[in-house]
C-alpha positions in Angstrom: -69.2 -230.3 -181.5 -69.6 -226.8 -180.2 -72.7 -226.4 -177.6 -75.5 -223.8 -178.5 -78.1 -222.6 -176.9 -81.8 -221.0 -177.8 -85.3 -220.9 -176.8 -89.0 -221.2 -178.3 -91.1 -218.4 -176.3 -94.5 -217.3 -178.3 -93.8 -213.9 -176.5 -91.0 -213.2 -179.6 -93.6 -213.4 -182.4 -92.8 -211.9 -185.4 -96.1 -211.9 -187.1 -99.0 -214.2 -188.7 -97.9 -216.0 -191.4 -99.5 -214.8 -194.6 -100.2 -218.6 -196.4 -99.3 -217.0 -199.6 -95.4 -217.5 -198.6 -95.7 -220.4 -200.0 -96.8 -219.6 -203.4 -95.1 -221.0 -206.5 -94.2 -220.0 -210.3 -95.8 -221.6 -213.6 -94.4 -220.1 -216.6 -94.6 -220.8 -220.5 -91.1 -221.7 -220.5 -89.2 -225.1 -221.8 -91.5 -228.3 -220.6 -92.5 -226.6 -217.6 -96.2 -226.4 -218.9 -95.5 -229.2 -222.1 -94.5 -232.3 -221.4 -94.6 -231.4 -217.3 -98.1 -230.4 -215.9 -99.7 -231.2 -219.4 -98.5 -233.8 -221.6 -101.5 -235.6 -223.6 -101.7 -239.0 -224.3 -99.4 -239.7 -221.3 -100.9 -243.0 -218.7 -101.5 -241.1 -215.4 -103.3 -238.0 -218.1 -106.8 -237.1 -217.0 -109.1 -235.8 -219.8 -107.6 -232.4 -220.2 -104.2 -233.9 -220.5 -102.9 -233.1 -217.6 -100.8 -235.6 -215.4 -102.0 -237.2 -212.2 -98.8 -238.0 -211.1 -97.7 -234.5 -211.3 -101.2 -233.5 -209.7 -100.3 -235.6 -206.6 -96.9 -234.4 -206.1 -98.2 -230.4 -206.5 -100.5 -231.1 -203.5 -98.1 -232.4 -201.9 -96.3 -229.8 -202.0 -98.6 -227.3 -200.3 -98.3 -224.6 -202.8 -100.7 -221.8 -201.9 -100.8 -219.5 -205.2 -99.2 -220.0 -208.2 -98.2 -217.0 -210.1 -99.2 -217.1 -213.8 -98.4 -217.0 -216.9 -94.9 -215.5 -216.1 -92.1 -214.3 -215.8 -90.5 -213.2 -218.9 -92.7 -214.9 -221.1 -95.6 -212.6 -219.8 -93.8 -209.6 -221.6 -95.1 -210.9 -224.9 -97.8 -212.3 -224.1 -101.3 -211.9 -225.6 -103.6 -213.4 -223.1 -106.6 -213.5 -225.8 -104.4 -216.2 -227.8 -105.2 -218.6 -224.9 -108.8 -218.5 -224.8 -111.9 -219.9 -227.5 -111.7 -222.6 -229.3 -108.3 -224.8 -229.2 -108.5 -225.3 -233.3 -108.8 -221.6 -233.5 -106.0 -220.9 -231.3 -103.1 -219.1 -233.1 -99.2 -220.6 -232.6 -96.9 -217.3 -231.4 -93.3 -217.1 -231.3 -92.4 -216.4 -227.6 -89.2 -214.0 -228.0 -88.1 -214.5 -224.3 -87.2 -218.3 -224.8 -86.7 -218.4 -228.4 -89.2 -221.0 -228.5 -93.3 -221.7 -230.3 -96.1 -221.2 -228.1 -99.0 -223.2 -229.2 -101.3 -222.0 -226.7 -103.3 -225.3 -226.0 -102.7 -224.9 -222.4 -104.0 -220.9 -221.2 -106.7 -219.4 -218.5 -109.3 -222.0 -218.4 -107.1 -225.0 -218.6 -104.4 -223.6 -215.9 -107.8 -222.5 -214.0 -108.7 -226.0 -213.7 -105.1 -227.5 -213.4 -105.3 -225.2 -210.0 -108.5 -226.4 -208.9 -106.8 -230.0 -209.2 -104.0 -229.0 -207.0 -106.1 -226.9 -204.6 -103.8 -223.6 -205.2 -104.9 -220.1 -205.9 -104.6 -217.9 -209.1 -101.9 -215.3 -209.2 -102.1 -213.1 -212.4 -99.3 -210.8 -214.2 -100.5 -208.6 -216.9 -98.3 -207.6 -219.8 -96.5 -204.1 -219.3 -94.0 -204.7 -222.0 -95.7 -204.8 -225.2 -99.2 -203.7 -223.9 -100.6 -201.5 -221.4 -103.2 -200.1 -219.5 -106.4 -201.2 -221.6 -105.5 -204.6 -222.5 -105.2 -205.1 -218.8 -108.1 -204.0 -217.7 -109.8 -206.1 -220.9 -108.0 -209.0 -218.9 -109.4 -208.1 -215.9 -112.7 -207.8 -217.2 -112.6 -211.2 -218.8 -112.0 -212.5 -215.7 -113.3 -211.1 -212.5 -116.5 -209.1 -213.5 -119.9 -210.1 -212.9 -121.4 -207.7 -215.2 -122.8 -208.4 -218.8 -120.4 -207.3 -221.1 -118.6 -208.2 -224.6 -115.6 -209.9 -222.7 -118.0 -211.2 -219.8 -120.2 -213.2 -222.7 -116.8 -214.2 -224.4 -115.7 -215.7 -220.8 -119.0 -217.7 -220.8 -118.6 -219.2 -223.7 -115.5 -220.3 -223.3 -116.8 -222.5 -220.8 -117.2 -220.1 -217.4 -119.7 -218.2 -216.3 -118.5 -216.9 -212.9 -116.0 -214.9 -212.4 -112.7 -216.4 -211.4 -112.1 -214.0 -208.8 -108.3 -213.5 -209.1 -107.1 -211.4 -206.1 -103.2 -210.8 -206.5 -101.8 -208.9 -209.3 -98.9 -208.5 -210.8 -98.3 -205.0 -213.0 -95.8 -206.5 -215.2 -92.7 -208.7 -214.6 -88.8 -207.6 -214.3 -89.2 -204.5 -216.3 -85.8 -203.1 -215.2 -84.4 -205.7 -217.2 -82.4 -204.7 -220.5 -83.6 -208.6 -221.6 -87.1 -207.6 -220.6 -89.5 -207.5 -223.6 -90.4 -203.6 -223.7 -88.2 -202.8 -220.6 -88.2 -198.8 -219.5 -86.5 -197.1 -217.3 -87.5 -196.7 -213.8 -89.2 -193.1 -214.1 -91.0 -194.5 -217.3 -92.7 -197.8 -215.7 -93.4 -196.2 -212.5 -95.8 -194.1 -214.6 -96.9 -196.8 -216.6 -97.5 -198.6 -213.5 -99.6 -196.1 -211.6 -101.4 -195.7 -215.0 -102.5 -198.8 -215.2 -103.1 -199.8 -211.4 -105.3 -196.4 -210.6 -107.1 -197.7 -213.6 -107.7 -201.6 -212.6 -108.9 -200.5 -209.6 -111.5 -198.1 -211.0 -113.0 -201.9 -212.5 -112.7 -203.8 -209.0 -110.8 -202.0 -206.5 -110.7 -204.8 -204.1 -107.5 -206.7 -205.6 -104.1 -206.7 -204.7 -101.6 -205.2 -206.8 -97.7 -206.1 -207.0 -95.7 -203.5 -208.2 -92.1 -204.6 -210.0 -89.1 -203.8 -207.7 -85.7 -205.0 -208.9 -85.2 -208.4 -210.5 -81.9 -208.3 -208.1 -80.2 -207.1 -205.6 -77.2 -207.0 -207.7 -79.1 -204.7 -210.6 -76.9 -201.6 -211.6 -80.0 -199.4 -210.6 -81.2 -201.6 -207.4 -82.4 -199.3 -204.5 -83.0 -196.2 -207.4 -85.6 -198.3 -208.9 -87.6 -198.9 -206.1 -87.4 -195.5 -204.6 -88.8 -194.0 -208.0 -91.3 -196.8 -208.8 -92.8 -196.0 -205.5 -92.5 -192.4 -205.8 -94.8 -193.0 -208.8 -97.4 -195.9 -207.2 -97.1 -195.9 -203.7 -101.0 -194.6 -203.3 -101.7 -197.3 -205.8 -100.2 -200.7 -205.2 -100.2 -203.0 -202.0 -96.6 -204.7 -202.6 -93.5 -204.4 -204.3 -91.8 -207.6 -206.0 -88.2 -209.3 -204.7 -86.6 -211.9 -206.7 -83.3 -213.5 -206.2 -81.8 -216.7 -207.1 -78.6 -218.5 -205.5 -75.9 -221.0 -206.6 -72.8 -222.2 -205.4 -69.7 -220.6 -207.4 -66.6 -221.5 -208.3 -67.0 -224.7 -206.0 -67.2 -222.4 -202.4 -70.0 -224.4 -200.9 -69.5 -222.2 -197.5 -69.8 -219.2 -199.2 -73.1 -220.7 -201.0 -74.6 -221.6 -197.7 -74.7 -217.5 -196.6 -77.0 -217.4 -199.1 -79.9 -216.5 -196.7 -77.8 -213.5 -195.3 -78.0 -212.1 -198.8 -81.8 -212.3 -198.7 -82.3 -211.0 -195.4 -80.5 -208.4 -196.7 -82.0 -207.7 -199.4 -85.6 -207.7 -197.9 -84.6 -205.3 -195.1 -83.0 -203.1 -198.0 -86.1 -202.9 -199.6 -88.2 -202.6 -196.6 -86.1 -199.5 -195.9 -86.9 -197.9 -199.2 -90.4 -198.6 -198.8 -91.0 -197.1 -195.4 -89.0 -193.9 -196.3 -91.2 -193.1 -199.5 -93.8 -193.5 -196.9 -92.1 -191.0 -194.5 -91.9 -188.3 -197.6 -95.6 -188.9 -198.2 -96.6 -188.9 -194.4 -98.4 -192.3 -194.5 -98.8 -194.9 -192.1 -99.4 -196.7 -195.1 -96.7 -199.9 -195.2 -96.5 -201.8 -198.5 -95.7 -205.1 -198.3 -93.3 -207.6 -200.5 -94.2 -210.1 -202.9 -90.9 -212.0 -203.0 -92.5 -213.5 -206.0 -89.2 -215.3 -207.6 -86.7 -217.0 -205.6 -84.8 -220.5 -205.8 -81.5 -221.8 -206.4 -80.8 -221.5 -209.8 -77.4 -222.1 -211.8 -77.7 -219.3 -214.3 -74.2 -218.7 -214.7 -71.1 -221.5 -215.0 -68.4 -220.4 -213.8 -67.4 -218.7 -216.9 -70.6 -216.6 -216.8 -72.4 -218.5 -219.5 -76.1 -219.5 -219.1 -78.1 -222.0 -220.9 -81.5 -220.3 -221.4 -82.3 -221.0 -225.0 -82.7 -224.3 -226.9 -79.7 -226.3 -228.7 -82.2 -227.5 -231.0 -82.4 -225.4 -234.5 -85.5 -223.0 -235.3 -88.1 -222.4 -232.7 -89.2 -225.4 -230.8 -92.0 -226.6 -228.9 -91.3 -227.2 -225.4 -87.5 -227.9 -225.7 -85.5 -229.1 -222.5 -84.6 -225.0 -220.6 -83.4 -224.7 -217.6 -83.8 -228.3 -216.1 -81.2 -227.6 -212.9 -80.3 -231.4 -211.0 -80.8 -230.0 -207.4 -78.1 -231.9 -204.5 -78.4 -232.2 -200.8 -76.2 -228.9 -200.6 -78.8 -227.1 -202.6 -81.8 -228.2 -200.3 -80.1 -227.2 -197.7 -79.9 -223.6 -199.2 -83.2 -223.8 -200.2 -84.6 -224.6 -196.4 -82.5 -221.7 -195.5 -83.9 -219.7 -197.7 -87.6 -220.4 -196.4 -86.1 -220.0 -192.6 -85.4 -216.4 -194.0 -88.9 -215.9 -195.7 -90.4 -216.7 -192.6 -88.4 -214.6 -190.5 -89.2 -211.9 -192.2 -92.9 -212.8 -192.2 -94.3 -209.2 -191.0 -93.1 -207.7 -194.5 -93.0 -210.5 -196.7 -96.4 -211.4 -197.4 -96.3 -213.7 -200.2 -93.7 -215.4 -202.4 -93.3 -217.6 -205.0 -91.0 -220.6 -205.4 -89.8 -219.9 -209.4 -90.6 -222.4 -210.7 -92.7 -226.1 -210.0 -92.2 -228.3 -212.6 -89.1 -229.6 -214.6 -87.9 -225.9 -215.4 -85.3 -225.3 -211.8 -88.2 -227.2 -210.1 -88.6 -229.5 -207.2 -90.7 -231.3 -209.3 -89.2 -233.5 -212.4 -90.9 -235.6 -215.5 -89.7 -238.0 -218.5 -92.4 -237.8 -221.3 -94.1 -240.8 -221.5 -92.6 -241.8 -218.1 -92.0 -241.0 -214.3 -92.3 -237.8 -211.8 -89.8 -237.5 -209.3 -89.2 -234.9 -205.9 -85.8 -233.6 -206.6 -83.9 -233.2 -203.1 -85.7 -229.1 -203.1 -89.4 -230.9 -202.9 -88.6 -232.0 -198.8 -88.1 -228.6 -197.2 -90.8 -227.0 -199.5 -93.3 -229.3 -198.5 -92.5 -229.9 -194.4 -92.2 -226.4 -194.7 -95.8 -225.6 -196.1 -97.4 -228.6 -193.9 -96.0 -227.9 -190.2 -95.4 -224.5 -190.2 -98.0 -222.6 -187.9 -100.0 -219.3 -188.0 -97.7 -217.0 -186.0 -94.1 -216.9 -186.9 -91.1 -217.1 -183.2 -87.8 -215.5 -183.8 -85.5 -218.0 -182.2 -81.5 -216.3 -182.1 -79.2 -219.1 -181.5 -75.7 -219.1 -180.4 -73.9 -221.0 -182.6 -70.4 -221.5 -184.0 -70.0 -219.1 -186.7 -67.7 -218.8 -189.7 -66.2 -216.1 -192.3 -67.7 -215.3 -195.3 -66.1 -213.0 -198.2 -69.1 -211.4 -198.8 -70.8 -210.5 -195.0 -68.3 -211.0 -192.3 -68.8 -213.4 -189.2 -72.0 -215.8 -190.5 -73.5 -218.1 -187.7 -73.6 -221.8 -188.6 -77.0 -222.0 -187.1 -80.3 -220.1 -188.3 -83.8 -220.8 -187.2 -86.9 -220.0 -186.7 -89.9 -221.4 -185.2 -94.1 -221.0 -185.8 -96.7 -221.2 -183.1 -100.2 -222.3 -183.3 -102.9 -223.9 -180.7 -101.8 -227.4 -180.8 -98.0 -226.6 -180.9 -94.8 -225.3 -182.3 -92.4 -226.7 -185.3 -88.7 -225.5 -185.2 -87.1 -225.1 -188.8 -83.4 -225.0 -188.8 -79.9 -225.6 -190.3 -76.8 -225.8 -190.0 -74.4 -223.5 -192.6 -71.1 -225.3 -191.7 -69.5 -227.1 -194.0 -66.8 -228.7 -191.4 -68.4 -228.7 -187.8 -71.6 -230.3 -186.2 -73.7 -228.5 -183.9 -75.5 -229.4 -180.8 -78.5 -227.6 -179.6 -80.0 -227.1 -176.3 -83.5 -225.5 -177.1 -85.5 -223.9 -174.3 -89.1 -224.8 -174.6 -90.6 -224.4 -171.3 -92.4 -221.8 -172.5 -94.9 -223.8 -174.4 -95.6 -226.2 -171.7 -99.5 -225.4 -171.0 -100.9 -225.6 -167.2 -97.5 -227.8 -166.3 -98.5 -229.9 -169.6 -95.1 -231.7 -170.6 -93.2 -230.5 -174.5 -93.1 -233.9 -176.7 -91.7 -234.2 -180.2 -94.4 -235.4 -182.6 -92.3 -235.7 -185.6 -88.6 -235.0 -186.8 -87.3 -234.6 -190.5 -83.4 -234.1 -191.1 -82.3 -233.4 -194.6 -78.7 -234.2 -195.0 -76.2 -236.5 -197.0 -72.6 -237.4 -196.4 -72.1 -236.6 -200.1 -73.4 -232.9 -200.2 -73.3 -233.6 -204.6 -75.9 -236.4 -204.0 -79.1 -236.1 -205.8 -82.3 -237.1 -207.3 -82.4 -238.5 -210.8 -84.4 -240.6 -213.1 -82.4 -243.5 -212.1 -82.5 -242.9 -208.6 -85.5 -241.4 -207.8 -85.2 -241.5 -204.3 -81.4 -241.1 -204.0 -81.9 -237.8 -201.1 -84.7 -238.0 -198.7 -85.2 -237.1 -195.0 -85.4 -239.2 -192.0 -85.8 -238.8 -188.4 -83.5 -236.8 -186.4 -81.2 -239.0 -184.8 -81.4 -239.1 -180.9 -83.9 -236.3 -180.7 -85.3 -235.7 -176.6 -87.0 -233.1 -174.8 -86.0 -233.6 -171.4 -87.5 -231.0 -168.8 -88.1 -228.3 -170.7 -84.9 -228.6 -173.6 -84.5 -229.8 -176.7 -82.1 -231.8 -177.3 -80.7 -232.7 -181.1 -77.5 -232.7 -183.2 -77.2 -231.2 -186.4 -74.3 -232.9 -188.8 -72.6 -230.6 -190.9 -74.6 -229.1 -194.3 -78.3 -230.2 -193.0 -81.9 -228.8 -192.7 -84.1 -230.2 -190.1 -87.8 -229.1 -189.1 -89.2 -230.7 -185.8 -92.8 -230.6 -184.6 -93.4 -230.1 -181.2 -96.7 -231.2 -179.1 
């Protein structure tokens, strides 16, 4: 066991912690919406069909917004199709996942699903096969106060406030060749600015997120951003990050530098950002909105992906994208969230893509059970103990080589501050060696007050391919950390190799 060595000190803040970090994703998309937060019929349904059991584990989850209604469904979407009467509601063909859209679930049922959950509204408004107008008749619809044609329509369809949607998203992945009405960058960055100077002009107090790259890896990453914000810059309060991970080719080490790969790519965009600003002579800053991340296994390792149904024709909620998460891939994932935090002065919010059944934390069997895959533990310590004020905590570690970026440290952490404490989130990237860490924490004793831990959570198994299924539901979980002290001023704990732990300090 190699010794390392840290310390918790507020004075290395790194910023309040936006809540919307820990937003999440609900798409139209396989049986994330059918058969997952809405299934009819089904024992734990309320009265609007949607599950209790799903409800419960949602909350639990601490997701702050949810973005809505996509995604690459969005692209094709006509938002008027899921409003009015149910009976009168027309059934689309959605072109993104070759699947039928019967829009009994839309704006006032997801409204209320939300107000169930206790998680905010995040909307995206179609830039692929629509524009300017038909968002601003969306916005209309649903944040003015004023008496209008679409303000009456709103009311009848059951609400007659507003539903005062803050965030915004101008589209969804449009540098994407498999994006419904994709353009070039030059092309949406006018589209963009279009469309944002004119949403404002209706209620210039929202927030608008403007599309960056939909990777890191995109042929025209760093290009695209420069000239979307060349075009919007004045307009919009964020640019969108999204990035997914998966082990390849069965290199778990070089899956677990996953989190180098989205620091990098944050500090990559932040630099592009900040010199658009310098060429415009603003103090301005814009923000990121990393509003799709997760582990996701969109290729085999021949470079296939399963994204449309096996099933003939055009199916209703067929089975897309349902991804069995193991130990090894929480582990990513709390990584993952380590780095969101610790880059918490830029990232403002993000969304975990997605919640429910479709590479979600969440699982369902129609008719039957909901389950927390092995994802759902760090998500939701993560949400509950982390504090206001995010601590960079560098840690000397063992370290090993990746092919992609060099010498990686086994350990990364950071911690979160608040008036009744601290919580230290960290893992250990090592496949092979366990780590021991002394944590210096004298400087949150108050007025010679002693440091106690309040609770411990360590996410690891011995078989990193273990996971949560219908049959064993419980299979992954998290217990205390083993032989955890604080012992004047240091913490004291062990980290076997390939685990996540987050430890709340009193």
């Amino acid at each position: 066991m190699t010794p390392t060595n840290a310390a918790i000190d507020p004075r290395f803040e790194i910023s309040r912690i936006d809540r919307r970090i820990f937003g999440g994703f609900v798409e139209h998309l396989g049986r994330h919406i059918y058969d997952g937060i809405h299934e009819p019929g089904h024992p734990a349904a309320d009265a609007d069909g949607f599950r209790a059991d799903v409800v419960e584990l949602v909350r639990e989850l601490g997701v702050s917004t949810i973005r809505y209604p996509g995604g690459n469904f969005v692209s094709g979407y006509r938002w008027e199709d899921g409003v009015g009467p149910h009976d009168e509601r027309p059934r689309r063909l959605d072109l993104a996942w070759h699947s039928t859209e019967t829009n009994e679930v839309g704006l006032h049922e997801f409204a209320r699903w939300l107000e169930l959950v206790g998680s905010d509204l995040m909307l995206a408004v179609n830039l692929g096969t629509r524009g300017t107008q038909e968002a601003i008749d969306l916005l209309e619809y649903v944040n003015s106060d004023a008496d209008t044609s679409w303000t009456r329509q709103r009311a009848a369809n059951g609400r007659r406030d507003p539903f005062a949607v803050r965030m915004w998203c101008l589209g969804n992945e449009m540098d994407g060749p498999w994006q419904l009405g994709h353009r070039n960058a030059d092309d949406y960055g006018k589209l963009a600015s279009r469309t944002a100077k004119a949403m404002r002009m209706l209620d210039p107090d929202i927030e608008l997120v403007v599309c960056g790259s939909s990777g890191s890896g995109m042929p025209t990453f760093g290009s695209w951003e420069r000239t979307v914000l060349e075009h919007t810059f004045d307009d919009v309060d964020f640019i969108s990050c999204h990035s997914y991970y998966q082990e390849r080719f069965g290199n778990a080490q070089e899956f677990l530098a996953s989190g180098v790969d989205m620091s990098r790519f944050i500090a990559s965009v932040v630099s592009i950002a900040d010199a658009v600003a310098a060429t415009k002579k603003s103090d301005k800053r814009i923000m990121i909105s990393f509003d799709e991340w997760n582990v996701w296994y969109l290729h085999n390792d021949e470079g296939g992906q399963d994204d449309k149904p096996r099933e003939p024709g055009w199916p209703v909620a067929p089975r897309l994208l349902e991804d069995r998460y193991s130990a090894l891939d929480a582990v990513v994932f709390g990584d993952l969230l380590i780095t969101l935090l610790q880059h918490s002065d830029r990232v403002r919010s993000a969304s975990l893509a997605q919640l429910v059944n479709v590479i979600a934390p969440v699982m369902t069997e129609p008719g039957g059970p909901a389950w927390r895959q092995t994802t759902f533990h760090p998500f939701s310590l993560t949400s509950r103990l982390a504090g206001e004020r995010a601590i960079s905590v560098p840690v000397l570690s063992g370290s090993f080589e990746s092919e992609r970026f060099g010498t990686v440290p086994n350990v990364n952490a950071v911690a979160t501050v608040d008036d009744a404490g601290a919580t230290l989130f960290v893992v250990n990237r090592s496949t092979g060696d366990g780590e021991d860490l002394r944590i210096d924490v004298s400087a949150l004793a108050a007025a010679g007050a002693g440091v106690s831990v309040i609770e411990s959570h360590l996410l690891h198994d011995d078989d990193r391919y273990a996971a949560n299924t219908l049959d064993e539901p419980e299979r992954v979980g998290v217990v205390p950390v083993p032989g955890i002290s604080v012992e004047d001023g240091v913490l004291s704990l062990s980290l076997p190799p390939i685990s996540w732990a987050a430890v709340r300090l009193g």
